[in-house]
N, C-alpha and C positions, 0 to 999 in steps of 0.2 A: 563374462563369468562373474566378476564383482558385484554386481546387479543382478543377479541369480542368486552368488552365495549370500546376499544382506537379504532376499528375499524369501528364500531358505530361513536363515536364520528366526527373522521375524516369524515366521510359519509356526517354527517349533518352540516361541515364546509364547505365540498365543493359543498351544495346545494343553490345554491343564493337565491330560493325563502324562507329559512330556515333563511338565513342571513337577507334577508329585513322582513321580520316578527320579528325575536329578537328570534324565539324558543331555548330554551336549555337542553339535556338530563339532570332530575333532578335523577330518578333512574332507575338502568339498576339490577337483580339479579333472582334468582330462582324465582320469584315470577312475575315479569314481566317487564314491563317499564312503564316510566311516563315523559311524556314530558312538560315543562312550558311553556309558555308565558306570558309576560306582556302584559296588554291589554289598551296600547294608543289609544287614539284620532282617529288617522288616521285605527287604525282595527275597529271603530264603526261605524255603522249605521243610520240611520237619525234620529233614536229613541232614540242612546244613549249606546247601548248597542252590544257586539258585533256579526258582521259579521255574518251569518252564513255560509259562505268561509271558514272565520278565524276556525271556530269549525271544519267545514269538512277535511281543513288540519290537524290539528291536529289528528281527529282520524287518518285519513290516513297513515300519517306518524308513528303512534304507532301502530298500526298494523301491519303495515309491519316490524318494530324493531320487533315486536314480536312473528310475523311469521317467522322471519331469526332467530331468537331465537330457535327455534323449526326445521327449514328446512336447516341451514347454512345460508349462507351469499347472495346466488344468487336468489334473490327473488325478484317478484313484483305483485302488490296487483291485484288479477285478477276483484274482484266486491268486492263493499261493500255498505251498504246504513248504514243511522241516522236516528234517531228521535231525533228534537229540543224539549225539555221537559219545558224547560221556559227558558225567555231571559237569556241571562248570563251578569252581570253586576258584577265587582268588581276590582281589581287592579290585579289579576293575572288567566288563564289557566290553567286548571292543566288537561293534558290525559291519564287515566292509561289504560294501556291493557296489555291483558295475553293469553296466547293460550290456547282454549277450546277443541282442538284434534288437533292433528298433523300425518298426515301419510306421505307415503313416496315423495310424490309429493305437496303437498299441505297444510296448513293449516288452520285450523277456528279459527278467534279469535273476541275477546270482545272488545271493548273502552268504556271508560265512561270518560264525560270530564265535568268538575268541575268547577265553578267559585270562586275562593279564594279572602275573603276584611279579614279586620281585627275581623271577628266575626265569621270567620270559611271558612264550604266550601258549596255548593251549586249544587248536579247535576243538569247540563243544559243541556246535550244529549249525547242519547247512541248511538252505530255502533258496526255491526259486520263485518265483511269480509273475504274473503276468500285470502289469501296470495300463490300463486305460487311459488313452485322452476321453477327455468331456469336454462340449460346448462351452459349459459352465460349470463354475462349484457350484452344490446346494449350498443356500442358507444357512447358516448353522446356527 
């Protein structure tokens, strides 16, 4: 798992749009992953509250952590959809997801993504998706 999660890690060092967001893996383990976010100014919406972009990455990108969890490392998210549950408002993102089945080719998995202020946490909206192996990455 060590050599997964530094692999992990590097992944989402070298994704820019990872980098202009702020996102950081907060836990990678048998159980699944969870990604953070601080939720600045510039990720809200005219209401005040954030994005729901900003939420859609998120699942995104944990499901697919959690789909290469379950498939190896060569994966990418073939579909997924959210429901926005209520605004998320608070000082930080939090997306956990876990794989709900994994076969040989493909996985299912969960997100649920959290608003965290100083008085707890808050689900704001759930996703599932489905996570592809690939032979290979494309080039990027």
């Amino acid at each position: 798992m060590d050599d997964f999660l530094e692999r992990t890690r590097q992944a989402l060092a070298a994704q820019p749009f990872t980098q202009l967001l702020g996102a950081t893996l907060e836990r990678m383990d048998g159980e699944g992953v969870a990604l953070a976010l601080p939720l600045r100014d510039e990720l809200k919406q005219q209401n005040g509250f954030a994005h729901g972009g900003v939420l859609s990455y998120l699942a995104d990108n944990a499901l697919t952590i959690a789909g290469a969890m379950g498939l190896g490392r060569a994966v990418l998210t073939s579909e997924f959809k959210i429901n926005y549950l209520r605004p998320a408002v608070g000082a930080t993102l939090v997306a956990r997801a876990t794989v709900i089945h994994a076969g040989r080719r493909q996985a299912v998995c969960r997100c649920d993504v959290f608003a965290r202020d100083g008085h707890g946490e808050k689900i704001v909206a759930t996703a599932q998706g489905t996570i592809a192996k690939v032979d290979e990455l494309p080039a990027g």
